[in-house]
N, C-alpha and C positions, 0 to 999 in steps of 0.2 A: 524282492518280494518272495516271499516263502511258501515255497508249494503245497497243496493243499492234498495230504495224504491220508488223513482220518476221519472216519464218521463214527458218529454217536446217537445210535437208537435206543428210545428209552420206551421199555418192553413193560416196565415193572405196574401196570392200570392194571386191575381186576377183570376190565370187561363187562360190566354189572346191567350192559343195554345188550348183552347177548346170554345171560342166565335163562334157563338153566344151563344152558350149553358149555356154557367156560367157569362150570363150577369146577371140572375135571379137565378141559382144555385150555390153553391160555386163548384169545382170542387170535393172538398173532399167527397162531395154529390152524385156525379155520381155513377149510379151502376153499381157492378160488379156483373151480373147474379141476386142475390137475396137481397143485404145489397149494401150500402153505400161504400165506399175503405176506407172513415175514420174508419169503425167499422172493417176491418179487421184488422187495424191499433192496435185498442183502443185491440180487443179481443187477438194478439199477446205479448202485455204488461201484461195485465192478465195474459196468460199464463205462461209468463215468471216472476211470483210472485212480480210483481210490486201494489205499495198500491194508488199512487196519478197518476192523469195526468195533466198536467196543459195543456191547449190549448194555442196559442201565436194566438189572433184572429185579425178581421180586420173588420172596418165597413164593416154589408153586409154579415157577416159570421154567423148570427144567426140561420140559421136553422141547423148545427154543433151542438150548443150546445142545440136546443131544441130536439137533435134528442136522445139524452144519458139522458134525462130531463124526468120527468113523467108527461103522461097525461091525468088529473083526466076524463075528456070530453071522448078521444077516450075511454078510461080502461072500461068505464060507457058504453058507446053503446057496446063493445064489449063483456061485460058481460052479456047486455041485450039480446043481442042476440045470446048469448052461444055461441059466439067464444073462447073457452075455449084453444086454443092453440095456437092461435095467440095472446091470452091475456097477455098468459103464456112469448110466446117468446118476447113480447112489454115488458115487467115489465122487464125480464130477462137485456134487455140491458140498461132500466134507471137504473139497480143494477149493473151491470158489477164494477164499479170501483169509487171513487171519483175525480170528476170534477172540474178544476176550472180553470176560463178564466179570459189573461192580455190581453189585446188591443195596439196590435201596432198602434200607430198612423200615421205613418211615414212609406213609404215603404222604408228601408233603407237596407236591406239585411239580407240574413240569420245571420249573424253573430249578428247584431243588434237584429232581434226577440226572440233570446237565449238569451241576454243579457237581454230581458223586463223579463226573465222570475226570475231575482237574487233574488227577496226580496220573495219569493214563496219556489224555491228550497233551499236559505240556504247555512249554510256551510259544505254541505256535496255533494258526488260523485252523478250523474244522469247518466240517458240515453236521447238521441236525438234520435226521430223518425220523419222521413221526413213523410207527408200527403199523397203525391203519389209515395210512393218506395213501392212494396207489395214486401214476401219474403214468398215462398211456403215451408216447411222444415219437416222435421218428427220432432225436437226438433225448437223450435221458434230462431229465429237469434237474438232476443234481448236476450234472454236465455242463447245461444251459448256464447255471449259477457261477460256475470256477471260470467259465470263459467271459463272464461277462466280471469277476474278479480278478480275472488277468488282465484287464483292461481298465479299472477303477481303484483296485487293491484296496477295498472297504469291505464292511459288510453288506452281507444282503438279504434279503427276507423275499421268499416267493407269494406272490400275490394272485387272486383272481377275481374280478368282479362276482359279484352278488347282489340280488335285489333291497334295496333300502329297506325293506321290511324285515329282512331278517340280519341285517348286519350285527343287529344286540347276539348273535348267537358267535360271535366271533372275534379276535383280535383286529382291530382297525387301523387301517396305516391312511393319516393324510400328507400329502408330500405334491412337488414340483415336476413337472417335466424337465427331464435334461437328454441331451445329446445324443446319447445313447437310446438305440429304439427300445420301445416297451419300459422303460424305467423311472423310475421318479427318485428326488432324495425325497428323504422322510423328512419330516418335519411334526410330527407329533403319530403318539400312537395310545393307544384306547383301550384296555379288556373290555369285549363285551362292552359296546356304550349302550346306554340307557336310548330309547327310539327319543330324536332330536337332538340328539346333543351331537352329534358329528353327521356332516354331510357327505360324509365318504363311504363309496362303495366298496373301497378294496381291501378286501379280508386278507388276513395272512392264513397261508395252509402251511402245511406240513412239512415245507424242508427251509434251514437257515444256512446260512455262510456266516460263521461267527470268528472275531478276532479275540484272541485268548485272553485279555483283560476285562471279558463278559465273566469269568469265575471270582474275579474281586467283587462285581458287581452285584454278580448272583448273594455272595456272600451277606454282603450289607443291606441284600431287598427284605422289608420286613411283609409277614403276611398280605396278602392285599384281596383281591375277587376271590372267594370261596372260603379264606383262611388258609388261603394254598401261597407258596413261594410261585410270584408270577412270573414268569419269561417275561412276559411283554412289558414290567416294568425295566427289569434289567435292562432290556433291549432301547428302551428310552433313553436312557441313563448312559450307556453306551450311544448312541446318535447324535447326543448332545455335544458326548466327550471328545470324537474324531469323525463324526458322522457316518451314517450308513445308507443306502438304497433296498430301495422295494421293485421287486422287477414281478412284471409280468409274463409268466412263464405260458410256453406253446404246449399246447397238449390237453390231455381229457385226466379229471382228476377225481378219485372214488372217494369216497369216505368210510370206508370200509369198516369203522367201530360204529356206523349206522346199519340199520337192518334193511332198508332202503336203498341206499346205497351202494352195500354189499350186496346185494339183489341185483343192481344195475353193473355192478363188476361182471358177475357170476355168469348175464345174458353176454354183455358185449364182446367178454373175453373169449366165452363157449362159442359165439360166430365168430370171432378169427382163427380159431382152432383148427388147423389142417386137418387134421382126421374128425372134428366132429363140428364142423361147422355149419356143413350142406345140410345133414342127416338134422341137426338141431334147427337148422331156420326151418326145416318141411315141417319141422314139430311143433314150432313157434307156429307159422302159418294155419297150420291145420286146428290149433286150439282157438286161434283167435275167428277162424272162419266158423266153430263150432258155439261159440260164446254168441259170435254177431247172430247165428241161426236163431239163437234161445233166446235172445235180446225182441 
């Protein structure tokens, strides 16, 4: 079984549910309290003993990669003036991991951006991590998936329940309990179904465990939901072929290319925040005691 040493984040979306804001920024850029969402991204792959990341970028996406990049300029002023810990933590994240960016040219869909990414990853097994899925966990959820890979040696697609009302807003996995806790095989999966046509609540989110014969697949998938090249057919097509699992991962999961959701990143992260945790709940507290007063 082939260890599982690369991931592939595809950066290259516009962002166009955070404008005006990522006319100039990418969104992956936005912060969450203290860092970027791409670098919780990038530092959840580390954690989860991953060696490469390739980026899937996009005209316009360059401050991404200057931001995991070193720089001789700032490193120089920050030394000069004895910023010895911010020095510290800028160096730390151009070391984090090895980088290397493919250019989508063509917005043509997730499934396509994975696909720019074949002549990089190889013929061997990866991981897919969306740009703005965050995943809060005591064990990292890309971690979760290689361990539960180690055990299965298939692929795997992270899942989480959702209300049946909104499952049309999402990739649906229906599939079997097996042996293994929290998991199911797949046995059929769905873009965005239409309300009634699948009785399943398990959405796929934002990270995959993918086996390298998904880039033939990708290859052969013709337009489908949007006019875009779909992952989630590919990933059918691939299930059929040698089978895959849907696992339900442990942990709290942001959606952070929503404005809602990155709202709900922004509070829950800023209260575990060692240094601004206390001072931000008194703030919290005190607004909501001020709203109930005027209520």
């Amino acid at each position: 079984m082939q260890k599982i040493r690369k991931a592939v984040i595809p950066v290259a979306g516009m962002g166009t549910r955070f404008l005006p804001a990522t006319k100039a920024i990418p969104k992956e850029m936005l912060t969450i309290v203290d860092r970027p969402t791409i670098q919780y991204i990038v530092e959840e792959v580390v954690a989860s003993g991953i060696e490469e990341v390739i980026l899937i970028t996009s005209a316009g996406k360059s401050a991404i990669e200057n931001h995991f990049d070193y720089d001789f300029q700032l490193d120089t002023v920050l030394k000069e003036k004895n910023k010895t810990t911010l020095r510290e933590e800028l160096n730390n994240i151009s070391n984090l991991i090895d980088v290397v960016s493919v250019r989508q040219k063509e917005p043509l869909g997730l499934g396509h951006a994975i696909w720019m990414a074949r002549n990089v990853v190889g013929d061997e097994p990866f991981v897919v991590l969306l740009g703005d899925d965050l995943v809060r966990s005591a064990v990292p959820c890309c971690k979760q998936m290689i361990e539960l890979y180690n055990r299965v040696g298939e692929s795997i697609v992270a899942i989480q329940r959702v209300p049946m009302d909104q499952t049309f807003q999402y990739g649906i996995v229906e599939g079997v309990e097996t042996e293994q806790d929290r998991t199911f095989k797949v046995k059929r999966m769905v873009e965005k179904p239409a309300p009634g046509t699948s009785n399943s609540d398990m959405a796929i989110i934002g990270r995959y465990l993918l086996m390298p014969e998904i880039f033939d697949l990708l290859e052969k998938t013709t337009p489908g939901h949007g006019g875009e090249i779909q992952l989630t057919d590919a990933l059918l097509a691939l299930s059929n072929r040698r089978g895959m699992y849907a696992y339900e991962f442990t942990g709290r999961r942001y959606d952070a290319g929503d404005k809602l959701g990155y709202l709900k990143a922004i509070v829950d992260f800023a209260l575990e925040n060692p240094s601004l945790g206390d001072p931000f709940r008194q703030h919290l507290h005190k607004v909501l005691s001020t709203e109930s007063q005027n209520n």
